[in-house]
C-alpha positions as a Python dict, from the first residue, in 0.01 Angstrom:
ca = {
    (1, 'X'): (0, 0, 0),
    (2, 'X'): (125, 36, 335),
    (3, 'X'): (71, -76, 733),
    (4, 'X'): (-252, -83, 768),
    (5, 'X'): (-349, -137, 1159),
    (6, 'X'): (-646, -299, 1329),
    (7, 'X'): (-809, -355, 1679),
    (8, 'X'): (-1154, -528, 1691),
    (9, 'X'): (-1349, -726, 1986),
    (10, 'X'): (-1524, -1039, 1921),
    (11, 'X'): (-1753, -1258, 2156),
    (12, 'X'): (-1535, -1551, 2036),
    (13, 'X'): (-1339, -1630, 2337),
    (14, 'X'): (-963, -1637, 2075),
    (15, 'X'): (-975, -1575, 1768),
    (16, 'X'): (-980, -1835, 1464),
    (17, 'X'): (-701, -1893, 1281),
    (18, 'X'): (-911, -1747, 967),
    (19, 'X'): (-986, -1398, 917),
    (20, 'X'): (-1334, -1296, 1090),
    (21, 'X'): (-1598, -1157, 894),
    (22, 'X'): (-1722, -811, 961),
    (23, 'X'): (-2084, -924, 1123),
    (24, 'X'): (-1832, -1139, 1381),
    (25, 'X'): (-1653, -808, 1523),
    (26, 'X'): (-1674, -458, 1632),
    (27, 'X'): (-1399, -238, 1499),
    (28, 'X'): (-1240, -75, 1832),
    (29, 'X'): (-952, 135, 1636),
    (30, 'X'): (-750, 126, 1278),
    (31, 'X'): (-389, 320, 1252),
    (32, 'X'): (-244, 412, 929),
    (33, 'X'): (129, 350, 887),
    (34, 'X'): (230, 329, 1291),
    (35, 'X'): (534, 97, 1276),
    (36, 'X'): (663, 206, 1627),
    (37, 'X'): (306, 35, 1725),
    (38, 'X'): (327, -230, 1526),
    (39, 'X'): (677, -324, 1632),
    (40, 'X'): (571, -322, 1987),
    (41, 'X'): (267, -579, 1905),
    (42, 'X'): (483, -765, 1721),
    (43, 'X'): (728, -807, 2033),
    (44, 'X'): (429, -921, 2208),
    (45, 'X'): (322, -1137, 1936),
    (46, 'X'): (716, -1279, 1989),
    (47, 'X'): (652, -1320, 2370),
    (48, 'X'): (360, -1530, 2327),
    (49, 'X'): (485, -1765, 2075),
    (50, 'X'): (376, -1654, 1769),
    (51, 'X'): (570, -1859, 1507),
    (52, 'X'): (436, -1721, 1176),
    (53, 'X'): (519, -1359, 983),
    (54, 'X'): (305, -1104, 1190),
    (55, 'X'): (113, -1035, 862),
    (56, 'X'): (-272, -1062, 924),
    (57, 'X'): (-229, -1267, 1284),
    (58, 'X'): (-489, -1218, 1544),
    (59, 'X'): (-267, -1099, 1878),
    (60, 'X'): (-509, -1091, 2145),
    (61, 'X'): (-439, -846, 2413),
    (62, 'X'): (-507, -862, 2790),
    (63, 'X'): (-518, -629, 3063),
    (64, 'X'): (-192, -733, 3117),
    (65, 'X'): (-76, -662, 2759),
    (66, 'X'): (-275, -303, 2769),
    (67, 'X'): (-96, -211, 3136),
    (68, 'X'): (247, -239, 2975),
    (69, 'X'): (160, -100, 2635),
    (70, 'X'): (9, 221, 2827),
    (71, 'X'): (332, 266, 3032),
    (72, 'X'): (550, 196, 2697),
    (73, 'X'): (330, 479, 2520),
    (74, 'X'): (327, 708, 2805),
    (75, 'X'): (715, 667, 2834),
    (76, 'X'): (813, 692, 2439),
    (77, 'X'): (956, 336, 2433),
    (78, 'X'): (786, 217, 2151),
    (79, 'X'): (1057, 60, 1962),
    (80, 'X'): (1154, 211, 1675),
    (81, 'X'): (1059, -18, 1372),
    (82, 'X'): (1088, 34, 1000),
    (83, 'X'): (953, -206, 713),
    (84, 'X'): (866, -191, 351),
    (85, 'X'): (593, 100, 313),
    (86, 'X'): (521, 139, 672),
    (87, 'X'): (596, 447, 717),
    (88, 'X'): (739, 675, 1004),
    (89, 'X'): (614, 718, 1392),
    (90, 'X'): (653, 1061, 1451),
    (91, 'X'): (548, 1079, 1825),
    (92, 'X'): (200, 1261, 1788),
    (93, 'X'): (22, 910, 1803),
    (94, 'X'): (6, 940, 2177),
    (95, 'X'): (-319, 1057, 2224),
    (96, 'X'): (-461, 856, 1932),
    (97, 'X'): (-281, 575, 2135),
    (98, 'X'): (-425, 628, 2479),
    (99, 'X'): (-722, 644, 2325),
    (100, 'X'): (-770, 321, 2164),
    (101, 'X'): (-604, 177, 2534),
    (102, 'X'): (-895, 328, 2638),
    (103, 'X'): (-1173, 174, 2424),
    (104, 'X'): (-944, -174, 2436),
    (105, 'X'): (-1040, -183, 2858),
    (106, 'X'): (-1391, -103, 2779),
    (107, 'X'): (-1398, -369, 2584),
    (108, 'X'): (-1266, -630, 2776),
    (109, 'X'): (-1484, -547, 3077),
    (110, 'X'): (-1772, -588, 2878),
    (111, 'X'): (-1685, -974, 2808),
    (112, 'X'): (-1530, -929, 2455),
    (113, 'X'): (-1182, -1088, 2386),
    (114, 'X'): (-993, -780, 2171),
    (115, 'X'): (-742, -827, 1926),
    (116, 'X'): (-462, -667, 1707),
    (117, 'X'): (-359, -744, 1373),
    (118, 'X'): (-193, -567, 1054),
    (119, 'X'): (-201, -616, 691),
    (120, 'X'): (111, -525, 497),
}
């Protein structure tokens, strides 16, 4: 049990409202139990209209999205976010962080539409 923590690419232009099977994606990044993260995609989700609980909802991130997530990470301003079993953000997910940034640009300059969601 816990905050588990996803980011996959797709072909599919957005994401279906049902889940995607594993032949439909390529797994960019998982996190275990990274609420700080999760409260900051969860903001986003917020921003962008999301209505329903940000429990297994595709968020699909931009350039945009991964500019001002970078800076955030960079800077420490992750919000601080706490939840049922998800655990603690201690601050050493930077690099891990960057990284997956990284791979997430990669990604979206090779023509794939990348995407965030949890399960909780």
């Amino acid at each position: 049990m816990g905050l588990d923590m996803y980011a996959v690419a797709t072909s599919w232009e957005v994401p279906l409202s049902r889940q995607l099977e594993p032949h439909e994606y390529e797994e960019l990044h998982t996190w275990r139990k990274h609420p700080n993260l999760h409260g900051w995609m969860e903001a986003l989700y917020d921003e962008k209209g999301g209505t329903e609980l940000f429990n297994c909802v595709p968020l699909v991130l931009t350039p945009e999205d991964l500019d001002r997530l970078e800076a955030d990470v960079r800077a420490a301003n992750l919000p601080h976010t706490e939840g049922f079993f998800f655990g603690e953000s201690d601050g050493s997910e930077t690099e891990d962080d960057l990284a997956f940034i990284a791979k997430a640009r990669k990604a979206l300059a090779d023509g794939l539409t990348v995407f965030y969601y949890a399960w909780w």
